[in-house]
LUMSE-64178 format. One record per residue (C-alpha): x, y, z; residue in one letter. Coordinates in steps of 0.2 Angstrom, whole numbers, plus 5000, padded with zeros to 4 digits. Layout:
! residues N
XYZA/...
***
This chain:
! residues 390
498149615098X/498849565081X/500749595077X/499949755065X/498949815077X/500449835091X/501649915078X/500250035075X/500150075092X/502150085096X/502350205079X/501250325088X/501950305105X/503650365095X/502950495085X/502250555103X/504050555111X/504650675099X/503050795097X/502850815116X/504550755122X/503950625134X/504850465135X/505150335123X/504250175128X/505450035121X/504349905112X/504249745123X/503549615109X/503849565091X/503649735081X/503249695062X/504449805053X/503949785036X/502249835040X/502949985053X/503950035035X/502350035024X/501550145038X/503050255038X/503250255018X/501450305015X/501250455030X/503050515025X/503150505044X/505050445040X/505950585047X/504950605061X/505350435066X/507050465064X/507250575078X/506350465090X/507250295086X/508850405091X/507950405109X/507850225110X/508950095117X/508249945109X/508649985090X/507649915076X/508549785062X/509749865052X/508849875038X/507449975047X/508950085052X/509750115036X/508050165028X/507550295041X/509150355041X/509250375021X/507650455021X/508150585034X/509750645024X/508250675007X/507150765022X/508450885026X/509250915008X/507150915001X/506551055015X/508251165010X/507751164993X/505951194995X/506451335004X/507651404992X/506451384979X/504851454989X/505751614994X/506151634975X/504651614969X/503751734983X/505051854980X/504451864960X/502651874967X/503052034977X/504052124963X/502852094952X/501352144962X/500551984964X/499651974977X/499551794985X/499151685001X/500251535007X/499251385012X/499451225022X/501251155025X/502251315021X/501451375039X/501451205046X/503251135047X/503651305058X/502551215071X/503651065071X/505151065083X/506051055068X/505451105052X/506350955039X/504950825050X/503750895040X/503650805024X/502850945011X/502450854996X/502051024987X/501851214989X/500151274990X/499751474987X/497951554983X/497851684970X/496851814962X/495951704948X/496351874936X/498251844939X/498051654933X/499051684917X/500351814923X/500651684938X/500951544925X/502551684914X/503151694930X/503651514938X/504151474918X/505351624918X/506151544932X/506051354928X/504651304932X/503451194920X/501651194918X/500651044921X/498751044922X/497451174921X/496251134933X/494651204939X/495251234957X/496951264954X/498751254941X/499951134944X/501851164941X/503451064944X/505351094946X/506050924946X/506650814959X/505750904973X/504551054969X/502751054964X/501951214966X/499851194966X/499151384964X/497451394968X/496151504961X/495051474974X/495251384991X/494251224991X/493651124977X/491551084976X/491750914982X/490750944997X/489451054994X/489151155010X/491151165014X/491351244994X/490051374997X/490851425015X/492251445006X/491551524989X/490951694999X/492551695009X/493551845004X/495251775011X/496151945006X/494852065014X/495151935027X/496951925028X/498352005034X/499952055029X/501352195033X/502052345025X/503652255020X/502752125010X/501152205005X/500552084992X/501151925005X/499351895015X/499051755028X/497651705036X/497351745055X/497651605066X/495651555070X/495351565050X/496651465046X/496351345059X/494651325053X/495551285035X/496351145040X/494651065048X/493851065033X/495351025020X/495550875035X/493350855031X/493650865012X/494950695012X/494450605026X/492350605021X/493150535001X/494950445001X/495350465019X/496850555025X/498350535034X/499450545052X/500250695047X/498650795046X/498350755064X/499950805069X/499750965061X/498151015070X/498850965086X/500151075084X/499351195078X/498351195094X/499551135107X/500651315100X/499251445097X/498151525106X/496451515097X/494751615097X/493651445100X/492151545101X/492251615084X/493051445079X/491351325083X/490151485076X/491151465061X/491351255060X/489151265063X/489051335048X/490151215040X/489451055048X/491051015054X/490851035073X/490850865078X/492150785068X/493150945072X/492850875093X/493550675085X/494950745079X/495650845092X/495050695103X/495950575093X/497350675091X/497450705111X/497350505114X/498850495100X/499950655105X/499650685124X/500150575138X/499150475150X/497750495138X/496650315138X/495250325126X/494750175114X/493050265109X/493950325091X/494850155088X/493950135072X/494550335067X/496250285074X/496550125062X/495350225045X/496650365048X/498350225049X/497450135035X/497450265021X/499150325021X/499650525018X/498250535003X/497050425006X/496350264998X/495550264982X/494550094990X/493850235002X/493350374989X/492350204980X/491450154994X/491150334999X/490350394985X/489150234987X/488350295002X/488550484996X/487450434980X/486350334984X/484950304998X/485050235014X/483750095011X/484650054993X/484949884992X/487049854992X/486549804973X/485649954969X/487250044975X/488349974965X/487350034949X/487150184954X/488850224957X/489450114940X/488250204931X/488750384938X/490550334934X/490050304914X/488750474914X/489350604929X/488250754931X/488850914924X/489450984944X/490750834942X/491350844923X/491551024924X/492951014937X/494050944921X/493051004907X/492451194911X/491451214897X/489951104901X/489551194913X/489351334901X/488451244887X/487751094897X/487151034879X/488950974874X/488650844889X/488550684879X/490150714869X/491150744886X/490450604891X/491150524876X/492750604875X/493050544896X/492450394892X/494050334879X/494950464888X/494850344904X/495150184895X/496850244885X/497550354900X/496650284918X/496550104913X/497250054930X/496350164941X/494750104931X/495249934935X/495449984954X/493750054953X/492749904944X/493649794957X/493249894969X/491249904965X/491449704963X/492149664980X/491149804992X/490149715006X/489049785018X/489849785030X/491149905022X/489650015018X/489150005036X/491050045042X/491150185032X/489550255037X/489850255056X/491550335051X/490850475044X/489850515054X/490250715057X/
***
């Protein structure tokens, strides 16, 4: 077992100590702690290992230490303020009778045993797509500045530590069967909510549950996704008590049944004790390898094998996929230029204007890509098709 693959390993057997309280095993070889920091950097797992390095008697070098410990002070100040800011902001959105829904990580830290573990790199909160512009006076009146108008959803940003995505609908079309699931899901006829915050909905347990499998499906099938959204899931199931029955009806429809089973699998080898299993190694290292937001190596090689057929020779693929990135159907450039898909005839000069669009603004992630298309094997084709495999 190489020096990566043992700190892997031991970084999990932390996080466990802390998410289910059993005991910390101390590490009995040469850890490599630059690499157990880039793991820890790109999860944001940092705090969470904070606690658990506490347990040990073994410490890690000094300068391990006085990272972690860095990083746990920004937790703790960054989940205050988000907070502040969040209850603002929801406060606005109920006197002004807007009605709304709170998705992701605002739910999810409560599941933690404490709350600043949970890194939240942004706010998440569905919307009536009518309310769009009243939303957008709103979070400028009180600081906040507009950033992108997207298809799916707005982005706005307080700096240092706010980002506030509101979403005018739930998924994006990425994947086509998940977009339709959730195109005819009336998420406020659904909801809930109480007679002191009448316009604050949530979603019940079992729906929201089923939310987080496909948002997991929707990065882990393109970039990849990280630890912390196998954490969240375990929680989330370790602490509720859940309506499986309507849960798999529901994850049929959405062809998400057996990559719902490898993820609770895989999170059950990480998270509970006594569990042996190497049947998911390959998940296990795909999910440590992409870091919190994936990879866009994995999104590349992903969208060879989504656009192309299986018999394709690897050459075959790689045109394919170039000459999709230079011409993208009109499903794709909608997502960041609406219009085509209301006058499909302005196609060519969209394709145009991305084109110099890309090479002025995304030159590196052009780059990335090209590389990418030069360097793809086989065998990474034939990895990432037995990983996803769902």
């Amino acid at each position: 077992m190489s020096n990566k693959s043992y700190t892997s390993k031991y970084i999990i057997s932390l996080l466990r100590s802390v998410l289910n309280g059993s005991t910390v095993q101390e590490y009995t070889r040469d850890i490599d702690w630059e690499y157990f920091l880039t793991v820890a950097k790109e999860h944001h797992i940092e705090n969470i290992l904070f606690y658990a390095l506490k347990k040990i008697e073994i410490k890690p070098p000094k300068f391990v230490l006085d990272y972690i410990n860095a990083e746990h002070v920004k937790s703790v100040m960054r989940t205050a303020t988000q907070q502040g800011e969040i209850e603002h902001i929801i406060d606005n959105f109920n006197n002004n009778k807007i009605r709304f829904l709170a998705l992701k990580g605002y739910f999810i830290k409560n599941y933690y045993p404490s709350s600043d573990m949970r890194y939240m790199s942004d706010f998440d909160v569905f919307i009536d797509m009518q309310n769009a512009a009243k939303v957008r006076e709103i979070l400028e009146n009180i600081g906040y500045t507009f950033e992108l108008c997207g298809k799916v959803h707005d982005n706005y940003v307080k700096r240092p530590v706010m980002h506030i995505e509101v979403h005018k609908y739930l998924m994006d079309d990425d994947m086509k069967t998940i977009a339709e699931y959730y195109d005819s899901f009336d998420a406020f006829g659904k909801g809930e909510h109480s007679t002191d915050t009448p316009y604050e909905y949530t979603l019940s347990k079992d729906d929201f549950y089923i939310y987080m499998i496909a948002h997991f499906a929707k990065h882990y099938l393109t970039y990849g996704i990280g630890i912390i959204s196998v954490i969240d899931i375990y929680l989330f199931r370790k602490t509720n008590k859940l309506n499986y029955v309507y849960i798999e009806s529901e994850l049929k429809k959405l062809e998400l049944t057996e990559l719902n089973k490898k993820v609770v699998a895989l999170s059950q080898i990480w998270f509970d004790d006594n569990v042996v299993d190497n049947s998911l190694e390959e998940m296990s290292n795909y999910i440590i390898s992409s870091g919190s937001y994936g990879k866009a190596k994995n999104a590349v090689i992903n969208n060879f094998i989504n656009g192309s057929k299986q018999n394709d020779s690897l050459f075959i693929k790689k045109i394919k996929y170039f000459f999709f990135m230079v011409f993208p159907d009109k499903e794709y450039l909608s997502g960041k230029y609406p219009i085509v898909k209301e006058k499909p005839y302005l196609l060519p000069l969209y394709w145009v204007k991305r084109f110099f669009s890309s090479i002025f603004c995304n030159r590196q992630a052009i780059k990335l890509k090209l590389f990418t298309i030069f360097r793809t094997k086989n065998k990474d084709i034939d990895f990432h098709t037995e990983i996803n495999k769902h």
